[in-house]
DRENDO-1510 file (C-alpha; in Angstrom, 1 decimal, always signed):
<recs>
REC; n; res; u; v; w
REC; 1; UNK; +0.0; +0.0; +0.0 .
REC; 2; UNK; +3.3; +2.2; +0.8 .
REC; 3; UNK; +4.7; +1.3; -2.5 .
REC; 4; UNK; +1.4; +2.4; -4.0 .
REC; 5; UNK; +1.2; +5.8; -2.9 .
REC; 6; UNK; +4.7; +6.7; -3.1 .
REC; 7; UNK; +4.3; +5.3; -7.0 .
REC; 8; UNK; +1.1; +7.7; -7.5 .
REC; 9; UNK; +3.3; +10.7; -5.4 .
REC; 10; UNK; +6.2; +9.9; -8.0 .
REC; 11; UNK; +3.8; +10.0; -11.3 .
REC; 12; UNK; +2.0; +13.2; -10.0 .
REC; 13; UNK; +5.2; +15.5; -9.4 .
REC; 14; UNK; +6.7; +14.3; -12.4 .
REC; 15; UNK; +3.5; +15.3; -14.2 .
REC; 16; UNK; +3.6; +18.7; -12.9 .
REC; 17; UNK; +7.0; +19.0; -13.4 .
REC; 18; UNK; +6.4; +18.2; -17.1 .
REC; 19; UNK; +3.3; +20.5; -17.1 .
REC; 20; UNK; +5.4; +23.1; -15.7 .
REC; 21; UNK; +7.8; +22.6; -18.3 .
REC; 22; UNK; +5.7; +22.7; -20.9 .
REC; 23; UNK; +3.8; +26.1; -19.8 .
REC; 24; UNK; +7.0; +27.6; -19.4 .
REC; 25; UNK; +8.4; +26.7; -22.6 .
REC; 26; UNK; +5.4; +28.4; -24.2 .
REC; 27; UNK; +5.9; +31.5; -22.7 .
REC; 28; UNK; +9.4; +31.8; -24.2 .
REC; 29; UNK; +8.2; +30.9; -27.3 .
REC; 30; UNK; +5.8; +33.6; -27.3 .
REC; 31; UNK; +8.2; +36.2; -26.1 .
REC; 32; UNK; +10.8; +35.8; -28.3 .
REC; 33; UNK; +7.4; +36.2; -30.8 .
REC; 34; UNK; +6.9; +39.4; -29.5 .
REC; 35; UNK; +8.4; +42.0; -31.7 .
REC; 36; UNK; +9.0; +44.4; -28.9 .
REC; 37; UNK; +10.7; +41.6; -27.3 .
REC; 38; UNK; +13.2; +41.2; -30.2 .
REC; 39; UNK; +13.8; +45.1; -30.5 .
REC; 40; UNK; +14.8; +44.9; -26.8 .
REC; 41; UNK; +17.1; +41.7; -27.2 .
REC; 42; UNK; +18.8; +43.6; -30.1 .
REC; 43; UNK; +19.3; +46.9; -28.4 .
REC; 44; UNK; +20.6; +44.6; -25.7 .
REC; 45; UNK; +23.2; +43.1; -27.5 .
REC; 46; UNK; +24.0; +46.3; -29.8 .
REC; 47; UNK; +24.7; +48.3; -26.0 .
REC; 48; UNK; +27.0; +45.4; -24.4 .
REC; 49; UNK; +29.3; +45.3; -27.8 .
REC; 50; UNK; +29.4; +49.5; -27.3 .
REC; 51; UNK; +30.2; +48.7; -23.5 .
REC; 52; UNK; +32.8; +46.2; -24.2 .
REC; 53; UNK; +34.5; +49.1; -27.0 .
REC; 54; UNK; +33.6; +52.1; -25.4 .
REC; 55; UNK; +31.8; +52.5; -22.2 .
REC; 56; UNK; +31.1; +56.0; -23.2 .
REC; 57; UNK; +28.3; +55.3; -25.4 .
REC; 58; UNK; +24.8; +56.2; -24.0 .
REC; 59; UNK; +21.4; +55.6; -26.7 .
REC; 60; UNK; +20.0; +58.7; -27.6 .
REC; 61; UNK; +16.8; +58.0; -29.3 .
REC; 62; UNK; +15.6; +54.5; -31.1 .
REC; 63; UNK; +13.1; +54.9; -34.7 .
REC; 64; UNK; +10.5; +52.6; -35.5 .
REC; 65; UNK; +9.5; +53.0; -39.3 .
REC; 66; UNK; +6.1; +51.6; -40.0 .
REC; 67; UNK; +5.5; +51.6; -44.1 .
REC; 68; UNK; +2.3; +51.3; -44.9 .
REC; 69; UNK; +1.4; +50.0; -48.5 .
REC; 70; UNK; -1.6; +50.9; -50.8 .
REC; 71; UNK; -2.7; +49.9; -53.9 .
REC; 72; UNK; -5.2; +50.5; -56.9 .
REC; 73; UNK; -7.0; +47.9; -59.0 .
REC; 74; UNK; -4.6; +49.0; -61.8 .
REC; 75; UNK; -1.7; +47.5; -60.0 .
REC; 76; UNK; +0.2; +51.0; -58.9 .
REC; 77; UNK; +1.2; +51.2; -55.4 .
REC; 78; UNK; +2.9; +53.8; -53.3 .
REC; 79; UNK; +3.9; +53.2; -49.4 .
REC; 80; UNK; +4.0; +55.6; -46.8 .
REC; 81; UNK; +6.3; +55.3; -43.8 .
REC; 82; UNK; +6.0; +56.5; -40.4 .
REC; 83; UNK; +9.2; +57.1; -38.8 .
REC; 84; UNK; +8.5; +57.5; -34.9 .
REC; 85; UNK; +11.5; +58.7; -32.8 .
REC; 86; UNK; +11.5; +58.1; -29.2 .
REC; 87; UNK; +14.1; +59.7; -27.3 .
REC; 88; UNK; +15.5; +58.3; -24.0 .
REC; 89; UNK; +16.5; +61.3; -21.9 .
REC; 90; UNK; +15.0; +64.7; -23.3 .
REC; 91; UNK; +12.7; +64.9; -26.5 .
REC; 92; UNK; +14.2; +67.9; -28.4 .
REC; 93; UNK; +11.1; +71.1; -28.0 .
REC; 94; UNK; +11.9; +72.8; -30.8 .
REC; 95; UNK; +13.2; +71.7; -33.9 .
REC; 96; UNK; +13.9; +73.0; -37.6 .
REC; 97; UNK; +14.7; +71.4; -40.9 .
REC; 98; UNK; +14.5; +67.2; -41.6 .
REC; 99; UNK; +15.1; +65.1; -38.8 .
REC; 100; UNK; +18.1; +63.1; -41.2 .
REC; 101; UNK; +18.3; +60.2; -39.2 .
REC; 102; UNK; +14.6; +59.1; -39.0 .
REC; 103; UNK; +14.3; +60.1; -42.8 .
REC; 104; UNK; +17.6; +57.7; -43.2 .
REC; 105; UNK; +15.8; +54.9; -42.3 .
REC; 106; UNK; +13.8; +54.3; -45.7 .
REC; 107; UNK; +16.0; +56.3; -47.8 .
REC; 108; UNK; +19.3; +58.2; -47.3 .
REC; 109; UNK; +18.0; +61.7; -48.6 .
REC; 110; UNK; +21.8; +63.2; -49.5 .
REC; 111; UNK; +21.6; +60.9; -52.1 .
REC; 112; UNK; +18.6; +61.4; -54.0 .
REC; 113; UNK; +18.8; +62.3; -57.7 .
REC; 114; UNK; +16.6; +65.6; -59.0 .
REC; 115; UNK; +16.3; +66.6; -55.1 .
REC; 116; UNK; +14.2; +70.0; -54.4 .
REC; 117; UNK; +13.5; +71.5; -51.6 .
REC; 118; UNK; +9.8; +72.0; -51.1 .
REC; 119; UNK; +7.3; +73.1; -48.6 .
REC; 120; UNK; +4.6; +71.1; -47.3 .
REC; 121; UNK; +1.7; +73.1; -44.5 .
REC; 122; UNK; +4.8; +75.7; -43.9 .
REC; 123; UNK; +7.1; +72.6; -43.1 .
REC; 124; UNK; +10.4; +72.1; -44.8 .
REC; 125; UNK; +10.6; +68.9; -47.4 .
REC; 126; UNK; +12.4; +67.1; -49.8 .
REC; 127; UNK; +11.6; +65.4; -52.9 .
REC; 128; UNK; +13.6; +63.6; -55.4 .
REC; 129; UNK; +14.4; +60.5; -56.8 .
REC; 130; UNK; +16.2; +56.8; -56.8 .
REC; 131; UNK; +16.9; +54.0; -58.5 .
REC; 132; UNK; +13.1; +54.5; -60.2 .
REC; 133; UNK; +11.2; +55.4; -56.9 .
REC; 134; UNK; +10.1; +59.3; -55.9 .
REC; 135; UNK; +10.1; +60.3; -52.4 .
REC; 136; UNK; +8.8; +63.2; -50.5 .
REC; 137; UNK; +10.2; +63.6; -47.5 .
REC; 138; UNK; +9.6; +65.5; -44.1 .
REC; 139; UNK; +9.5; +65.8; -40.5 .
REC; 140; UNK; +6.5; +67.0; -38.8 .
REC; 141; UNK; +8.2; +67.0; -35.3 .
REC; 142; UNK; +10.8; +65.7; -33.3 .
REC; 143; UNK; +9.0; +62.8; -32.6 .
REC; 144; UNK; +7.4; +62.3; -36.3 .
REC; 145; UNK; +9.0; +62.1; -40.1 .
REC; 146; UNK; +6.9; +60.7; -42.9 .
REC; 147; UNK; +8.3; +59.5; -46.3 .
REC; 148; UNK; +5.9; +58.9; -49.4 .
REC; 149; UNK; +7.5; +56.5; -52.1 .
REC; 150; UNK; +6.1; +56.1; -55.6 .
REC; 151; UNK; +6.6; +55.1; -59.1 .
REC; 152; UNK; +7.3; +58.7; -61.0 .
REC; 153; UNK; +3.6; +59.4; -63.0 .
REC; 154; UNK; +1.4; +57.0; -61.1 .
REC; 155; UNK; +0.1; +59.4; -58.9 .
REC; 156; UNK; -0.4; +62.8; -59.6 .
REC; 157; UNK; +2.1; +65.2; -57.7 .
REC; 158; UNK; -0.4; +67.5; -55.9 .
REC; 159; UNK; -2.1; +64.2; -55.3 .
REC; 160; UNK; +1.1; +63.3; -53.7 .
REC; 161; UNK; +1.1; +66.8; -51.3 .
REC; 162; UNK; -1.9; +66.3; -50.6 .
REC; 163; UNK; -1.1; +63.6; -49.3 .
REC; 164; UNK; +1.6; +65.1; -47.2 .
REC; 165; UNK; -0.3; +67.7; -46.0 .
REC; 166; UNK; -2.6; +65.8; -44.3 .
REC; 167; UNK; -0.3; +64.3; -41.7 .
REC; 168; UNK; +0.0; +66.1; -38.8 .
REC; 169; UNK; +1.3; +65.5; -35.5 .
</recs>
């Protein structure tokens, strides 16, 4: 009778060990899933190679670009990216120009072909173009840049500012 209940003690931790297991394993799966999990995991292991070079290094501000793709029943597309800047100690108040290295992140604006400088609602912009692909360019605030990308004449330009002009912060 001993043997028995010591057998049926011995089969029920090791179930709940294995149930534990199991619950626990699913969890990591889902986290490593989790795409705010992975951005933290890289900026992890981007900051300990800086600390292991350089202890000196400090993040300044992380960008997330969302793109956001649209298309007709003709087949023509354009995206639109967000670029949202967070900033880790103090969020710039005022600001002037293109925020570079949000606008970096879909398309490095120094080297765009035809560039001009444009307006869009009173806001500096730039459009131009590369390898086959137009972009309009600007920065709405510290915190927001917006990039349009096209095929050149399938959209209509103003179509394309307006557009533009309808992001705000």
């Amino acid at each position: 009778m001993k043997k028995k209940i010591i057998v049926g003690i011995a089969v029920c931790a090791t179930l709940v060990i294995v149930i534990v297991g199991i619950v626990y394993g699913i969890k990591i799966y889902q986290r490593e899933q989790d795409p705010y999990w992975q951005l933290a995991k890289k900026r992890y292991n981007v900051e300990s190679a800086l600390q292991e070079i350089d202890e000196s290094w400090e993040l300044q501000s992380l960008t997330q670009v969302t793109p956001y793709c649209y298309q007709n029943p003709d087949g023509d597309s354009f995206t639109y990216y967000c670029c949202t800047t967070s900033y880790v100690n103090d969020e710039p108040t005022e600001y002037s120009g293109l925020h570079k290295t949000a606008l970096d992140q879909v398309v490095d604006i120094d080297k765009l072909e035809n560039r001009r400088d444009c307006d869009v609602n009173g806001l500096e912009a730039v459009m131009g173009e590369l390898d086959g692909q137009t972009y309009l360019c600007r920065t709405v605030s510290p915190k927001y840049s917006c990039v349009i990308e096209y095929v050149p004449g399938t959209i209509d330009e103003a179509d394309v500012f307006q557009m533009a002009e309808s992001v705000s912060e």
